[in-house]
C-alpha positions in Angstrom: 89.6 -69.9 93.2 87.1 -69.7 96.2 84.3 -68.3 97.0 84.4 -64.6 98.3 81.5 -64.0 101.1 81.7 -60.2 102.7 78.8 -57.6 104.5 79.0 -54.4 104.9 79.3 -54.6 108.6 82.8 -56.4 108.6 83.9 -54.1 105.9 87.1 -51.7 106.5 86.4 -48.5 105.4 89.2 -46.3 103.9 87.8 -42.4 103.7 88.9 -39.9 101.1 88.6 -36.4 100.2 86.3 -35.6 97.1 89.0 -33.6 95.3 88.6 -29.9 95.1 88.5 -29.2 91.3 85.0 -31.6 91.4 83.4 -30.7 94.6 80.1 -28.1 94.1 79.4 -28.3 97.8 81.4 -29.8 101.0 83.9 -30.5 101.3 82.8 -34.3 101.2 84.5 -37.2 102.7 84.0 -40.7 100.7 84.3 -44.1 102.0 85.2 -47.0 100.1 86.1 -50.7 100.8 86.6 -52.4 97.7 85.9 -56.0 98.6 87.2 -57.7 94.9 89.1 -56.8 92.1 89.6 -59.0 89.1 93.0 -59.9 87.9 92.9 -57.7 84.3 91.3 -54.7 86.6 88.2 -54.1 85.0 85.7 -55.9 87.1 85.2 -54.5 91.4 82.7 -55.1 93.8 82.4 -53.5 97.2 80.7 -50.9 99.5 80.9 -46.6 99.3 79.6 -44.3 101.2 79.7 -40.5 101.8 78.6 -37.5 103.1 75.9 -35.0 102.2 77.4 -32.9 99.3 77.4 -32.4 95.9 80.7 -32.9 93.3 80.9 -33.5 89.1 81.4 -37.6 88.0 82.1 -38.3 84.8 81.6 -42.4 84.3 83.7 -44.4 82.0 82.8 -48.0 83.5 79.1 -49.2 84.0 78.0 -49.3 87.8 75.1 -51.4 89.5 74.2 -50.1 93.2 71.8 -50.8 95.5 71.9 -47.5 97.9 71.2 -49.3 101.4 71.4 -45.9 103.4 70.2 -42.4 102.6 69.1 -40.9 99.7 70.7 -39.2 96.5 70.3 -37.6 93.6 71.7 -37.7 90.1 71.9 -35.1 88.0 72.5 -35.5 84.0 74.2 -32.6 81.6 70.8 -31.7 80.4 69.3 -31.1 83.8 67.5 -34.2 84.4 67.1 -35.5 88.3 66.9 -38.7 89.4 66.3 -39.5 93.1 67.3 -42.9 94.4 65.9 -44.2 98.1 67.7 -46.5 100.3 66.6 -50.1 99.0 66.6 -49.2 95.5 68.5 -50.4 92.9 70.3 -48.5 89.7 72.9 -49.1 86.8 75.2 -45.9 85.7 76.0 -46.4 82.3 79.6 -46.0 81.3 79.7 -42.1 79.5 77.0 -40.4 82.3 78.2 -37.1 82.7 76.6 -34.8 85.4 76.6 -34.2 89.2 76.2 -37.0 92.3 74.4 -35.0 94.9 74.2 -37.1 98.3 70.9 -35.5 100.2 71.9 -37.4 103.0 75.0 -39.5 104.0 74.3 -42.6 102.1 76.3 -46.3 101.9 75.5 -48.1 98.3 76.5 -51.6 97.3 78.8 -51.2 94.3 79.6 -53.3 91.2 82.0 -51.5 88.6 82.5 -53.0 85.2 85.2 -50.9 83.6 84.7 -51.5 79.6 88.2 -50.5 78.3 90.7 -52.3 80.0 93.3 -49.5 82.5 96.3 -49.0 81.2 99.5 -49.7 83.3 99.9 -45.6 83.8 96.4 -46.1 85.3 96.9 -48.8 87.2 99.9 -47.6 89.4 
């Protein structure tokens, strides 16, 4: 086991459609480069990034982010808003229900913890 140093500026960015039955306003493209992955699956770090647009997410791990570009807003199932700057820092708990809405193309720091361990149909 070593030591894994990255940025965000040698980062390779894969990009991805936000799949239609989620997307509220678009269509979106996301960016991800996934920069660790833990053996059992449940544990990632890396960078994301997308678009302005707005789409449903339905959490089942608990995130920390620091948003290091643009601006979003999270919506909860009863309505609430929360905005989040570039520099700031915030923690999705596993369970949040309710609708990402990037303001502005944005690039966040990510680190997924994934409570309950994937399954093999999940993981292929």
């Amino acid at each position: 086991m070593s030591v894994i140093k990255f940025t965000s500026t040698d980062s390779s960015f894969s990009s991805y459609p936000t799949p239609l039955e989620k997307q509220l306003s678009g269509p979106v493209t996301q960016y991800i480069a996934n920069h660790y992955s833990d053996p059992t699956n449940q544990f990632h770090v890396g960078f994301w990034g997308s678009e302005v647009g707005s789409w449903r997410v339905s959490c089942s791990e608990h995130e920390y982010c620091q948003l290091l570009e643009g601006q979003v807003e999270l919506e909860d199932e009863q309505g609430n808003k929360t905005t989040i700057q570039a520099g700031e820092h915030f923690v999705i708990p596993a369970g949040f229900s309710g609708i990402w809405h990037s303001l502005t193309p944005c690039k966040k720091l990510y680190v997924i913890y994934e409570a309950t361990p994937p399954t093999m149909a999940q993981t292929t």
